[in-house]
PLY file of the C-alpha trace (Angstrom):
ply
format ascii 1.0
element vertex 67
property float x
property float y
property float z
element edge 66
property int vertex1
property int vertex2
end_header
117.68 -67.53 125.89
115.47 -69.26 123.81
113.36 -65.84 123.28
116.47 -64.13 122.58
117.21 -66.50 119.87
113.77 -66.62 118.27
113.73 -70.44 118.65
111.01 -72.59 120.18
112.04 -74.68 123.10
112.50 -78.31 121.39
115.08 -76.33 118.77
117.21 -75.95 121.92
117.42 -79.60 121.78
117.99 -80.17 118.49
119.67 -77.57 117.58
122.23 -78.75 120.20
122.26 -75.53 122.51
124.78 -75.22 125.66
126.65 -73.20 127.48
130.71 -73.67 128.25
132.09 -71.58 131.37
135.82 -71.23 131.83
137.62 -73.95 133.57
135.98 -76.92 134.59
133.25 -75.93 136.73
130.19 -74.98 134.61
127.97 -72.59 136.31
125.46 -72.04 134.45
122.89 -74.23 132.23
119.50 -73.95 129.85
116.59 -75.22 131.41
114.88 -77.95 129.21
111.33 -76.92 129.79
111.17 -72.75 129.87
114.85 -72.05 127.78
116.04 -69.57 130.45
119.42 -69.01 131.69
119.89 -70.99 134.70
122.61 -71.63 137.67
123.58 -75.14 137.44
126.44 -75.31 140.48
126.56 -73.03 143.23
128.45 -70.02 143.27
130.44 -68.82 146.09
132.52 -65.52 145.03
134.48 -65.53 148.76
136.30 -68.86 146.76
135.64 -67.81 142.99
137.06 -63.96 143.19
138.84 -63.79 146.69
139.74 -60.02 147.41
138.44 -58.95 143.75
136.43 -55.96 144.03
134.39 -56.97 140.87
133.65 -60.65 140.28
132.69 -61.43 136.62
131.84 -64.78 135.83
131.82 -65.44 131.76
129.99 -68.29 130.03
129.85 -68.92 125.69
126.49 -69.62 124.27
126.92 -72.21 121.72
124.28 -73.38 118.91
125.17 -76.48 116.76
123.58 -76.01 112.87
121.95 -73.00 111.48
120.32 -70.14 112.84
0 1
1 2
2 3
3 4
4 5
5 6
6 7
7 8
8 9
9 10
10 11
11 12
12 13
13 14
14 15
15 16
16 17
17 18
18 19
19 20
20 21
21 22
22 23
23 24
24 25
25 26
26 27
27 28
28 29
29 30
30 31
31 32
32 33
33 34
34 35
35 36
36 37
37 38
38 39
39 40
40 41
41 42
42 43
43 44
44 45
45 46
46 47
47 48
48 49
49 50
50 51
51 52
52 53
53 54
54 55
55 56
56 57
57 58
58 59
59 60
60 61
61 62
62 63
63 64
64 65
65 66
């Protein structure tokens, strides 16, 4: 993510950089130290999706300040 941004790892700190999942589980997370996209729960699509044949799991990006 970081790389993807063009920002250096501590601007993901200051800049205030997180992720928001839909309801109130959040999946996903930055890691501090490398800036990639990471799992932060574990993900079972048996409870998440039930019979769906695709299971799509969406998460927002969200960077405080100017880019």
């Amino acid at each position: 993510v970081a790389k993807d941004l063009g920002l250096q790892l501590p601007a993901l700190r200051d800049q205030g950089v997180r992720t928001v999942s839909e309801g109130r589980t959040q999946y996903f997370a930055l890691h501090g130290k490398t800036g990639h996209l990471v799992t932060a729960e574990r993900i079972d699509r048996e409870q998440l999706c039930e019979s769906v044949q695709q299971c799509v799991l969406r998460c927002e990006l969200i960077v405080q300040g100017e880019m």
